[in-house]
Structures are given as C-alpha cells and as structure tokens.
N, C-alpha and C positions, 0 to 999 in steps of 0.2 A: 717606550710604551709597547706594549703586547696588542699584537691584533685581534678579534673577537673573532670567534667561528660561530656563523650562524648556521643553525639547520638547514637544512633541504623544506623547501614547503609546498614542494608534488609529490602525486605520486609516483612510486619509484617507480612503476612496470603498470601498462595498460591493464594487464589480468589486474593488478592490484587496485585500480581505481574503486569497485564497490565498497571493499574493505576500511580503503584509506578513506572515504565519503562517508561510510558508515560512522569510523571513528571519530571524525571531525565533527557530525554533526549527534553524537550523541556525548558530548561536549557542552551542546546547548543545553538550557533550563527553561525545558518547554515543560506547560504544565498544562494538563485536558481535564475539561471541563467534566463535573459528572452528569452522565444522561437525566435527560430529561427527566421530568416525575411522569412524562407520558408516555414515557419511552420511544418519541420518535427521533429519527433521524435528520440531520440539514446536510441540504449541501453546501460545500464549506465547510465543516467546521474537522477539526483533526482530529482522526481514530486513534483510541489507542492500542499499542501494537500487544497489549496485555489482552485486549479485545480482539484484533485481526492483527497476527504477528505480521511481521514483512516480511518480505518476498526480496531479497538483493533490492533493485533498481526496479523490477517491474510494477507493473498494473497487479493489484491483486484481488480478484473476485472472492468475496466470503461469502458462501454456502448454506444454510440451513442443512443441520444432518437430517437427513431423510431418515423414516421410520425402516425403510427395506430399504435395498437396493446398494449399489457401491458408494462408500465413502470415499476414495482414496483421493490424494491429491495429486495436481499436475500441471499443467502446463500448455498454453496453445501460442504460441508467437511472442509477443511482447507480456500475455496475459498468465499469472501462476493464479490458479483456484484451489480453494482447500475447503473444506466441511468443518464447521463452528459450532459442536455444541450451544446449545439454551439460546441461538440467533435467528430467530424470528423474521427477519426477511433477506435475501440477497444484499449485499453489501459491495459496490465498487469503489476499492481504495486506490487514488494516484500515488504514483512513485511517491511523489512527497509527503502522505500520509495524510491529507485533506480526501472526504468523501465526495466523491465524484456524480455518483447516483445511488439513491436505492433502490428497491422493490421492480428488482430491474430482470429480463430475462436470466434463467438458472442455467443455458445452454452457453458453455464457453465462448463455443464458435459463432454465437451472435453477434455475443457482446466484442471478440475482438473486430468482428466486421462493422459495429458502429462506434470504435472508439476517438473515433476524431468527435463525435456528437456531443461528448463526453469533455471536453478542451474549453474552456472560458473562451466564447466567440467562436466555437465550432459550428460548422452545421448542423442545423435542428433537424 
C-alpha cells in the first residue's frame, strides 16, 4: 500500500497568519442579512465587508465622510479607521466582522482607549 501525504494545516510563517486566517475563513458561506428597512444598526449582527471592508485582524472604526476636512485612513493601535461614503453613523467593526457599537465617538484615540467596553462582558 502507498502512504497518503496529508497537508500541512498551519500556518506556515507567523507573518502569514492573517493571510492564511483570511483564506480559511472565507471558505465559509456566511450570508448577511439585508439592513434593516429602518436603517438601523444592532449590535451583533455581522457587517458586511462590501459595506466596511476589513482591516487584516484588527478593530475597524467606519467613518462617515465628512463634508470638509480629511478623509484619509489610518490607523491608532489595534484600531484601522477609514471614511465610508453614504454611512450615516460611526460604525465599530470586531476583528470577526460582528458590530461592536454604533453612533459611537468619531475620535480614533477614544474609542481605542475604551475598547475593552466594547468586549461581550467588558467594562461598561
């Protein structure tokens, strides 16, 4: 009998963890619900990344583009924020793509300063 070679099923190199994370779980056949007819928000329920693309692994705060002022996007710690066209209120996305809060401060450096609050059983 011939022996079977099975894959490798880590990832191959730390750096490569998001990549290989990435790929495995869009593997899955998750399907998002369409908003509301009232247009609000819940928390819980999963964004879609057509709506707030991802960010690697982090936290991603979505923006409302302001009329004036800077759009650009970036980055404060664990947190990437970026400016969303036609999005009507601040949006905090978890790494795993569940809404975490909305209509939440638009200053990066708050929200990474309460993001434990933000954690199912965090500090309120």
């Amino acid at each position: 009998m011939k022996a079977l070679q099975l894959p490798a099923f880590g990832p191959p190199t730390e750096t490569a963890e998001p990549d290989w994370l990435a790929q495995r779980f869009s593997q899955l056949d998750i399907s998002y619900s369409s908003e509301p007819a009232n247009g609000a928000y819940h928390v819980g329920q999963r964004v879609s990344p057509t709506l707030v693309p991802v960010a690697g692994l982090d936290w991603t705060l979505a923006l409302p583009t302001p009329p004036t002022g800077p759009t650009e996007s970036g980055r404060s710690g664990p947190l990437s924020f970026q400016f969303i066209d036609g999005l009507e209120t601040p949006l905090l996305v978890r790494p795993d793509g569940y809404l975490a809060a909305h209509g939440l401060s638009t200053d990066p450096h708050a929200v990474v300063s309460n993001l434990a609050s933000y954690l199912p059983g965090g500090p309120a």
